[in-house]
N, C-alpha and C positions, 0 to 999 in steps of 0.2 A: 358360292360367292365367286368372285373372277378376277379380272385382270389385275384392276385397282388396286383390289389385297392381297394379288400374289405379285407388290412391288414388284406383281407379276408381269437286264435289271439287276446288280444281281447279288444280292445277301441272303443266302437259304436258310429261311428258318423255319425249324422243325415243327408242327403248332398240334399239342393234344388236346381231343375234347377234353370238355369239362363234363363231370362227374350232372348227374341233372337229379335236383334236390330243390323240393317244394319249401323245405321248413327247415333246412340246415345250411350255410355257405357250401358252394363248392369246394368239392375236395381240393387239396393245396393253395387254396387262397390265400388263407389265413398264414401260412406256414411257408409261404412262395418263396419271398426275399424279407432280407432285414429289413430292406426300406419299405414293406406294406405292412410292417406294425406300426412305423410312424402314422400310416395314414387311417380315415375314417373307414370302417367295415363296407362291403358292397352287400347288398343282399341276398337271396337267395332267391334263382329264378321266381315271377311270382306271373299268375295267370288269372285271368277272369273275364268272362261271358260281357258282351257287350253287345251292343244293336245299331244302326245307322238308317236313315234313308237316303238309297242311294239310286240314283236311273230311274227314281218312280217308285221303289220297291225297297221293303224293310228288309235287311239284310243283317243276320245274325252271327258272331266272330266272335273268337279267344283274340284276347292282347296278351301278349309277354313282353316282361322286360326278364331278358337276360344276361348272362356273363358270359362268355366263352374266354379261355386262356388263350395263352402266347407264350410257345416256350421257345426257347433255341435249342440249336444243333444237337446241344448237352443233356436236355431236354429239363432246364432251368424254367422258370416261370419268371417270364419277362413284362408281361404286361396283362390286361383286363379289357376284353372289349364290350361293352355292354350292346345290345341289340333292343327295337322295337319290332317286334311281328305279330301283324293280323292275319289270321288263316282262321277259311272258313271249315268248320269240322265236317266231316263225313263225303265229303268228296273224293270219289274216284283219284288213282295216281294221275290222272294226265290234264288235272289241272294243276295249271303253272303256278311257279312261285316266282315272283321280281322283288332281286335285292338289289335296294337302292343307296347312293352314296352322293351327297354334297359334295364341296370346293372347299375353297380356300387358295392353297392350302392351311387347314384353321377350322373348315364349318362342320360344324354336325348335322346328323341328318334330318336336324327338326326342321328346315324350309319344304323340303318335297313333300316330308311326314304331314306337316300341319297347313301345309300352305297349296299342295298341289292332287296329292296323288291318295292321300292316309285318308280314313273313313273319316275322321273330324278335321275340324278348318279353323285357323282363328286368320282373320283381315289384318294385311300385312305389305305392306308394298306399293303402294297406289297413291295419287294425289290425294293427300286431305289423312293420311293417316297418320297416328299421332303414336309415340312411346305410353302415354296415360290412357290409351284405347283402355277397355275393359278386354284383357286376357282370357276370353268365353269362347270356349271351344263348339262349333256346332256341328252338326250332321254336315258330310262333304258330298255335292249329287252328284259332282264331277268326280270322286275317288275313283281309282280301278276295283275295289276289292268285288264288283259287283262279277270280274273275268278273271283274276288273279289275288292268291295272298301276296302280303306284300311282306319284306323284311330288310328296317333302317337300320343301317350301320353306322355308328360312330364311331370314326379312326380316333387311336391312340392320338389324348390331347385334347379330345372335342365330346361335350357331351357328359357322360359317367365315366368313360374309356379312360382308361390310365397307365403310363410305365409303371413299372416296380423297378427299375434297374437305376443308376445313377444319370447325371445330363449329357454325360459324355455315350452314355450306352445307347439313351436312350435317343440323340440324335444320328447316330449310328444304325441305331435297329426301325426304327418307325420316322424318322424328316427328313427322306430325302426318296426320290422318284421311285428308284429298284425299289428298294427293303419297302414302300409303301405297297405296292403292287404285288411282292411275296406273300406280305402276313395275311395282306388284306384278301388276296383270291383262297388261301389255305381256312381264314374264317369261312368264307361261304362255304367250303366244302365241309367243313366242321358241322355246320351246322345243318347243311342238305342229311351225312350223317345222322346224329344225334335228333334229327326229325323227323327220318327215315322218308326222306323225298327225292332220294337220287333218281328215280324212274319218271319224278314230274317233270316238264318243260321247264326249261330257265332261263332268265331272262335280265339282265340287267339294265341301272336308270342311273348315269348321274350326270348331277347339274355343273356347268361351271368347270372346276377342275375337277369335279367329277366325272366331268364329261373326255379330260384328260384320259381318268384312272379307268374307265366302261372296258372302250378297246382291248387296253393293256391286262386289264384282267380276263376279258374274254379270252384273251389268244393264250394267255399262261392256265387257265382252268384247264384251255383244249387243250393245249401241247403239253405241257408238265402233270397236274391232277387228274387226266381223266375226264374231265366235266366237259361237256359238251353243253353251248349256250344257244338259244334256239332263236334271239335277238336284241338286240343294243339297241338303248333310245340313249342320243344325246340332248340334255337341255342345256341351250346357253354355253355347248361348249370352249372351252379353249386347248384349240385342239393342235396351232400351230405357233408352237412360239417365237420361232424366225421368220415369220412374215410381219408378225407386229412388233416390228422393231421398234427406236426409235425418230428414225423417219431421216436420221445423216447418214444411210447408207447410201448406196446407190439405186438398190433396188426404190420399185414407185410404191412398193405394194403398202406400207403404213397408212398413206395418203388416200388411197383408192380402199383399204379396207372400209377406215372410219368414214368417209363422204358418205357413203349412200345413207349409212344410221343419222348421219345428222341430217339430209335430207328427209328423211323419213320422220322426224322430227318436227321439222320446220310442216310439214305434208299435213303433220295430224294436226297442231295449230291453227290449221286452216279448214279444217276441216274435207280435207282435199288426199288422204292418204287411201289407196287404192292399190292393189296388185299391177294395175297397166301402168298406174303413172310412174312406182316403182319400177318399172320396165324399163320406162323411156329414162331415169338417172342411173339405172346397173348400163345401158347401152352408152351412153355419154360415158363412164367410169371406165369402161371398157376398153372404150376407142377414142374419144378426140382429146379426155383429160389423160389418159396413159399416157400417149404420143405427146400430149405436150410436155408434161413432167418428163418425158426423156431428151426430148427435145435440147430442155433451159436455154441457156442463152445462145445458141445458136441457129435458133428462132427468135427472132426483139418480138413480135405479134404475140409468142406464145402466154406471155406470162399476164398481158390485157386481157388475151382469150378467157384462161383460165379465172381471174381475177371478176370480170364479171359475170361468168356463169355459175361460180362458184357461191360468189353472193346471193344468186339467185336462189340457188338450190337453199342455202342454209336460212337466208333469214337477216344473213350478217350485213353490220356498215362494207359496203363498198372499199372505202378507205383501208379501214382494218384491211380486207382480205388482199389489196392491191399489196399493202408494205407485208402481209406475208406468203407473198407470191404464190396465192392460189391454196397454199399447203395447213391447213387449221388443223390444230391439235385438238383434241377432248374436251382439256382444259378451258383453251381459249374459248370452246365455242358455249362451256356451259355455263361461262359466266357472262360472256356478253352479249348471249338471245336475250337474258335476264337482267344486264346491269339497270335499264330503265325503270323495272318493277323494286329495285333492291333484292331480287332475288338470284337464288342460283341453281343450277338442275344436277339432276343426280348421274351420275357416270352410267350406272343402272337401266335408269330410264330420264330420257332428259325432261319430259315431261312431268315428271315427278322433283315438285321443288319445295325449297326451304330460304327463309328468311338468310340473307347475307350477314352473319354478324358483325364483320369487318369490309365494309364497301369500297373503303379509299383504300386498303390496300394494295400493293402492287402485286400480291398474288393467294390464291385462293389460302384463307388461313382456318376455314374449318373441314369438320370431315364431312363426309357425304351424306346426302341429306335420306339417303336409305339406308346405308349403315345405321345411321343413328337413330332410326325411327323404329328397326324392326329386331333390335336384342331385346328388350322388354317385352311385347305382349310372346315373343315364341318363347323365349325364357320362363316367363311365368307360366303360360299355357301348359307347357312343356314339363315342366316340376310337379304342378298342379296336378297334369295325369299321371304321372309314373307315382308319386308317392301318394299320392289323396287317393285317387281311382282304382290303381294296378297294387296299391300295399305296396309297392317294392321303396323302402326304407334307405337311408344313408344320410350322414351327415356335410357327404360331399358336396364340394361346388358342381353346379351343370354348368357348360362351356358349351351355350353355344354359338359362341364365335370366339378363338381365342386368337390373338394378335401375338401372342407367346409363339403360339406353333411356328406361324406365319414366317416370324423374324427367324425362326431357327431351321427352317428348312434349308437344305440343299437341294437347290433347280437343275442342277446340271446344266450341260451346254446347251446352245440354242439349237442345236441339229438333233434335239433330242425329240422326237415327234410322235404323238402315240398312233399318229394315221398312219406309219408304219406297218403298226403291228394290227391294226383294222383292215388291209387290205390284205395280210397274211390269213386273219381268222376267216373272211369273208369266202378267200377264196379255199378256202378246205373244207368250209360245209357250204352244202350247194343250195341247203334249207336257210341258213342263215338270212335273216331281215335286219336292215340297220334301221332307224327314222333320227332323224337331226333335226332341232326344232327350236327354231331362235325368234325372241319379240324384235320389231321393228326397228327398234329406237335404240335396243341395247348398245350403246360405245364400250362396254367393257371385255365383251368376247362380242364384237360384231358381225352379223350373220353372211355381211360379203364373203368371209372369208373363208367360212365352210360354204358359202355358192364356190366360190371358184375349186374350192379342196375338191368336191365333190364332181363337177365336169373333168377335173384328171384324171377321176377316178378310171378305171375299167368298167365295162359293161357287165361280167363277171356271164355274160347268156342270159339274160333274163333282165328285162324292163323293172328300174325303180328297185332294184337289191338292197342298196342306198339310196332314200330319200329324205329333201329336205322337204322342210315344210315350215313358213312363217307367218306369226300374227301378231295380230296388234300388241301393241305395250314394249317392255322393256325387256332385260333380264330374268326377268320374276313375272312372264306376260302372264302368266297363270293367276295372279291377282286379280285379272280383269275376267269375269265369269263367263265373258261370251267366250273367248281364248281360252280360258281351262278348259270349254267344251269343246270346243273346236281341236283340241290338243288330243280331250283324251277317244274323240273317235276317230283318228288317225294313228292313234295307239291303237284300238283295239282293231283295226284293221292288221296294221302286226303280228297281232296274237294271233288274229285270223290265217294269218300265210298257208 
């Protein structure tokens, strides 16, 4: 998830495997803290054979759902993280494993799991989809498992994953950017471990603020655990959070991020959205609207300029865009490409809409029209497999999306960058692949912004170290099947390196 819902290192903690038991809890779970007798039991690892068609070919997998601990310093047991992992059996070590990590912060990892990359699929995200879809999980052709196991992680909060410690410990040890980044890179290694995979390729995938946490966990595996990561896919990152400010600063960049996604919007409504025509508004964004936004009033032509090419690009009344001098917000524009329809578009994808329930209002008074369409069938889906399918038992809530986490995080400041610590990991393995990979239309982590991150970047010796790559749809452009394809064989060019 992204910007929208993230009203959007350094705590060492010490984290031991958990005990691996078919038929009994993990050792110390039951006995952790006081506070996990109040709660419902977690199961005990549980596994079972499964099949997909996936590239054309029936491909045979172990699913687990698992627990792995969280202990601190003291070596106290602090929390519970549950995992989903498909790994194909009998493969040689130097086939890869990619663990993958959602957003928020708040999401679990049932969107990549079920929606992008996992052997099953349930439709989620798209125009016309609805909360009362039927939660029918089907063979994924687009999954990776057909070139890599894969293994979803649910940070403490999201999912099964749970503290055991009190609210105050627990937004201390797990909500806030470092201590997210510690536990969560010491699981992977936990479980590379306790799988005996440390000699396969590794590779990490997250969406959104996942796409924050990829980097930061690569460079802390390399430089503190040991683990060397062999490449970083971001989806939908949000990767800079002092560029998308709120647009009263000086800088122009708020302005110039979000334009090109709302162009790109307007684009596909017409039927008219293409990589060159995108060219010619990233060139405009670049150059004659920068300058003007710097400009203001010490140019009078500037803010005409702006004003009517601006409307062009999006779609918008003329009017509207003159009285907000060139500069549209998110907001504004995804309510009124739609006000004539009664409708309004999603932050996500603005192409994705939902009924206005409140028209005359003076400002949008519901949630998003993809938040709210896609906790249902991945929730159900999602429960449906781990306890119906996988046996693994609990009387727990699934969270997979909790607005609890969200509100309790600590963001730190805005110079807190995870591209940082991605040009640090990059440049110390000289194997290292990154791939960035954003839908068109997304407004909520908009993909200008990793175009521009990504031309700062260094060359590092070698063409395309760093690539982006975008296509059609939203946030979630994986919903759209040409785009999931188009996605995952520029993945597996990666894996290729």
């Amino acid at each position: 998830m992204a910007r929208s819902l993230i009203a959007l290192t350094t705590l060492g903690l010490l984290l031991a495997p958990p005990a691996i038991a078919q038929d009994a809890a993990p050792k110390g779970v039951a006995k952790a803290d006081a506070a996990a007798t109040e709660l419902p039991p977690l199961s005990a690892d549980r596994t079972v054979r499964q099949s997909a068609m996936i590239g054309g070919k029936t491909i045979g997998y172990q699913a687990t759902v698992g627990t792995i601990l969280v202990r601190d310093a003291k070596g106290k047991t602090i929390g519970q993280v549950v995992y989903t992992a498909y790994v194909v059996p009998g493969r040689d070590p130097s086939r890869p494993v990619t663990f993958a990590f959602n957003g928020g912060p708040g999401a679990s990892s049932v969107y990549l799991n079920l929606g992008a990359i996992g052997p099953k699929r349930v439709q989620f995200g798209a125009e016309g989809d609805a909360p009362s879809d039927p939660a029918i999980a089907r063979d994924n052709p687009e999954s990776w498992l057909d070139f890599t196991d894969l293994v979803f992680i649910d940070p403490i909060g999201t999912g099964f994953s749970r503290s055991l410690v009190d609210e105050a410990e627990t937004k201390k040890a797990f909500y806030a950017n470092e201590p997210d980044v510690k536990y969560l890179s010491r699981i992977v290694y936990d479980w590379l471990v306790k799988a005996e995979r440390l000699r396969s390729p590794k590779y990490l995938v997250g969406e959104s603020y996942g796409g924050y946490r990829a980097p930061r966990l690569a460079y802390e595996l390399q430089s503190q655990l040991g683990v060397g990561i062999s490449g970083i896919v971001m989806v939908s990152p949000y990767l800079d959070p002092a560029a998308t400010g709120d647009g009263t600063a000086l800088s122009p960049l708020p302005w110039m991020i979000d334009l090109p996604s709302m162009a790109a919007g307007h684009l596909e409504r017409q039927g008219r959205l293409t990589p060159a025509a995108m060219a010619q508004v990233e060139a405009y964004v670049r150059g004659p609207y920068a300058t003007d936004l710097l400009n203001g009033r010490s140019d009078p032509a500037a803010a005409a300029r702006m004003a009517a090419k601006v409307a062009e690009l999006t779609g918008l009344d003329p009017a509207l865009v003159r009285r907000m001098g060139g500069r549209i917000d998110s907001r504004t524009y995804l309510r009124e490409i739609r006000r004539d329809d009664g409708k309004i578009g999603s932050v996500y994808d603005s192409n994705v809409t939902a009924w206005d329930p409140f028209p005359f209002a003076p400002q949008q008074r519901s949630n998003d029209p993809i938040l709210d369409s896609l906790i249902a069938p991945t929730t159900s889906a999602m429960v449906d497999f781990i306890t119906r399918e996988v046996g693994w038992k609990t009387d727990a809530r699934y969270n997979a999306l909790s607005y609890a986490v969200n509100a309790a995080w600590d963001r730190g400041t805005l110079d807190d960058s995870p591209v940082t610590d991605l040009r640090k990991a990059v440049a110390n393995d000289p194997k290292m692949g990154v791939l960035i990979v954003h839908g068109w239309g997304d407004l909520s982590c908009p993909y200008f912004a990793s175009r521009l991150i990504v031309d700062q970047m260094p060359a590092y010796g070698q063409a395309e170290r760093v690539r982006l790559a975008i296509y059609p749809g939203g946030h979630m452009f994986y919903s759209r099947g040409a785009s999931a394809a188009a996605f995952k064989t520029d993945a597996r060019a990666l894996y290729r390196r």
